[in-house]
C-alpha positions as CSV (number, residue, x, y, z in Angstrom):
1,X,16.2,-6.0,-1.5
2,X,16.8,-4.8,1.9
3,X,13.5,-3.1,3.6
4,X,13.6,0.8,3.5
5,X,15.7,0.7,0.5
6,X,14.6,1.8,-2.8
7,X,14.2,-0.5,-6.0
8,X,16.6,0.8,-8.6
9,X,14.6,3.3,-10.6
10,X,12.0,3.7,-8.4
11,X,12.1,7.7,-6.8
12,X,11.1,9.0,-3.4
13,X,8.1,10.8,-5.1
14,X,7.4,7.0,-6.1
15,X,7.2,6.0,-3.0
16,X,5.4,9.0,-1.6
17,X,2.8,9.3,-3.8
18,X,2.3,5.4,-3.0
19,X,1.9,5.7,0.5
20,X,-0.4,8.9,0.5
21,X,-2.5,6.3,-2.2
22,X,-2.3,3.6,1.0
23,X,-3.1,6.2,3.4
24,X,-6.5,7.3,1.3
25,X,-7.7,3.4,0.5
26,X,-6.9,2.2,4.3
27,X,-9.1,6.1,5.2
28,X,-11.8,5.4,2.6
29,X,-11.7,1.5,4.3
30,X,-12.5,2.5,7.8
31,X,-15.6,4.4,6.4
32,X,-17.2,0.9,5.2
33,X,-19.8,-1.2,7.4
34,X,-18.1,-4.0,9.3
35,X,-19.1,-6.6,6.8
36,X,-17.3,-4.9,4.0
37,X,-14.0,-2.9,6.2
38,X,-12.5,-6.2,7.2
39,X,-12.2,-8.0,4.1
40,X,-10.8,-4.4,2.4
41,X,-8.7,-4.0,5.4
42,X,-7.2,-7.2,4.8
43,X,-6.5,-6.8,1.4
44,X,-4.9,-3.2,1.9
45,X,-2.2,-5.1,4.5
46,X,-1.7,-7.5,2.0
47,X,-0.6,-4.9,-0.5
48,X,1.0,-2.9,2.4
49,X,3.2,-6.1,3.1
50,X,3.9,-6.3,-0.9
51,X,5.4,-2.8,-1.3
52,X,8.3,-4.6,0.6
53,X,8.7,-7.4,-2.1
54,X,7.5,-5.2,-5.3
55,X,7.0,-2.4,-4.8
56,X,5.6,-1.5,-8.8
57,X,3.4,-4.4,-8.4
58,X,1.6,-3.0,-4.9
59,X,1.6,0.0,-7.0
60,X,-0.5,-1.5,-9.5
């Protein structure tokens, strides 16, 4: 799959309601202490980086 094209039965609401739900965890993150934001940031750019692979999975 190419990036910025959409997987075959996926929709654009699929994809926006996925990156508002990005948006709201990587928001909710920054709010964290130090010890805690990093580790979540990390994990949120790991699933950011996914949504290019597999996109239902990151979903998950």
């Amino acid at each position: 799959m190419a990036s910025g094209h959409p997987v075959v039965g996926e929709s654009l609401e699929f994809y926006l309601d996925l990156a508002r739900r990005l948006r709201e965890a990587h928001r909710r993150a920054d709010a964290l202490p130090p010890d805690a934001r990093i580790p979540a940031v990390r994990r949120l750019l790991g699933i950011t980086e996914g949504v290019k692979r597999d996109p239902a999975r990151a979903s998950e």
